[in-house]
C-alpha angles and dihedrals in degrees: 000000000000119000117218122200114229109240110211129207117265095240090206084051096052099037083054097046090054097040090064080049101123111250121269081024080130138028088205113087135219101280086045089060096041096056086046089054102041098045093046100042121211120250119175087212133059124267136164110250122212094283082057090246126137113252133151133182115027096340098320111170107151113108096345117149122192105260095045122128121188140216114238083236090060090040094065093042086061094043083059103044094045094051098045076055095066085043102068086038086053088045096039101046090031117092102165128065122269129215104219095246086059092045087050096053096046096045087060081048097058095035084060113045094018137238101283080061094046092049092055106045144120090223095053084046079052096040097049092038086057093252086138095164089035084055089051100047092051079068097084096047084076104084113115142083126192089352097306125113099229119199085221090073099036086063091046103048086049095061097032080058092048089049091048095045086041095235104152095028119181 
């Protein structure tokens, strides 16, 4: 069995490459990327997540075959894609306002679990029904893949649920 090595992103790249991103490229701020970013990881080569599908980058699963290898400048073009992704499904699904920091929490949702997950949720029928707290407390129901609770998620969801609530604000 061949044994691949896993080929991390170059953080400074990648910092660099989003920072000569145009501004209002993204809705998302700068906390909503970095918990993106933190939680997902970036990786150059291809690997099976937890759900056993190929990804690469932060998350990346469109289009990615096993033996692909990407470049950091790539990476970021997907980062931005896919993000702008969870956006429109945040701006499309959403009927209520949004303070950013919510906005923020529920884009690295989304990113995350994917829109067909987010439609059909308990915490959109909260959100859109003002249940703004209820909405961020469903957050940390969603912590399994493939049947296991994975502590990944349970990390995630907590702080995705202290960025929503605005626990810890800037």
């Amino acid at each position: 069995m061949k044994r691949v090595t896993a080929k991390r992103c170059a953080a400074v790249v990648i910092v660099g490459l989003l920072a000569a991103l145009p501004i209002g490229t993204l809705e998302t701020s700068d906390v909503g990327l970095k918990l993106i970013m933190d939680f997902e990881g970036c990786q150059l080569n291809t690997y099976q997540c937890s759900s056993n599908v190929w990804t690469n980058g932060f998350g990346h699963t469109v289009g990615v075959s096993p033996d692909s290898v990407v470049t950091h400048e790539e990476v970021v073009d997907n980062l931005v894609k896919d993000v702008k992704s969870a956006e429109a499904v945040i701006d499309k699904l959403v009927v209520v306002p949004l303070e950013q920091y919510q906005f923020d929490a529920f884009v690295s949702f989304v990113f995350n679990v994917g829109a067909g997950n987010f439609r059909q949720s308990t915490l959109l029928r909260k959100l859109n029904a003002k249940d703004y707290t209820g909405a961020c407390n469903e957050l940390t129901r969603w912590v399994y893949a493939d049947g296991k609770r994975l502590n990944g998620l349970v990390r995630r969801r907590n702080v995705e649920k202290e960025v929503c609530l605005n626990v810890h604000p800037d």
